[in-house]
N, C-alpha and C positions, 0 to 999 in steps of 0.2 A: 392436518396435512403436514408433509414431512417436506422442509427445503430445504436447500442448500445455498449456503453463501459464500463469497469470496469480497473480502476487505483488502484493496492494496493503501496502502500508506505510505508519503515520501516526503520527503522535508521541502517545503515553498520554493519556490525560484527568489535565490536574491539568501536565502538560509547556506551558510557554511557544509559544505560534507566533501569532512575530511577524509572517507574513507573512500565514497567513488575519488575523488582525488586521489589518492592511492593505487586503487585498484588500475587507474587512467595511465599512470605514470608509469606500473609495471606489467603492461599491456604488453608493448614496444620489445620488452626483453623476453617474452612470450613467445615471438613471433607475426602479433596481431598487430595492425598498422591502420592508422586509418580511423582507430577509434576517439570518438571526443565527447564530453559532454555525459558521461557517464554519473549517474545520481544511484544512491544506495536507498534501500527502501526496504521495509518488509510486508508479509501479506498472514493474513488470517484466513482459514478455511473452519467449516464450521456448521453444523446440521443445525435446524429448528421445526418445533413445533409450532406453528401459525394456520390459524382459521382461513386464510391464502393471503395471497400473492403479496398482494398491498401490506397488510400487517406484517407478514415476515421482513420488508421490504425497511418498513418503519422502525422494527425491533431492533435489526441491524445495525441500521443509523445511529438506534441511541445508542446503542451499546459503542459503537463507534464513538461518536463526539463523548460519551461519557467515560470511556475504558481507552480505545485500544488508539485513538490519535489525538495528540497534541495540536487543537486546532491554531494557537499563538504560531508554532513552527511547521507544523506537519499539515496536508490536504490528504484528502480520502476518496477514493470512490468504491463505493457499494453495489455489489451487484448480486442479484438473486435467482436463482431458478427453481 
């Protein structure tokens, strides 16, 4: 069977990111007010072949903690359909 997945990844609370800091600072000269708290992340999308649900589920994951997030800095959540 054929899924589909979505990997977001973001660096821990308490972890530096300098770049939402940035992006937060020049919000304000945008016109957008109001905004705080802003964290920079990226995301994975990505088909697989799995016998279902559960094993694609699983496959992700490794691939996740093996590949695509820094578990020391970065959390992940995986999601499957």
């Amino acid at each position: 069977m054929r899924f589909e997945a979505l990997v977001e990844v973001r660096l821990r609370q308490g972890i530096s990111d300098p770049e939402g800091a940035t992006i937060e600072r020049a919000l304000p000269a945008l016109g957008f007010e109001g905004v705080s708290d802003v964290r920079v992340g990226k995301s994975f999308r990505f088909a697989l072949e799995a016998p279902d649900e559960k094993t694609a589920r699983e496959l992700s994951q490794a691939m996740t903690d093996r590949l695509l997030a820094n578990p020391v800095i970065e959390e992940a959540e995986v999601r499957v359909t």
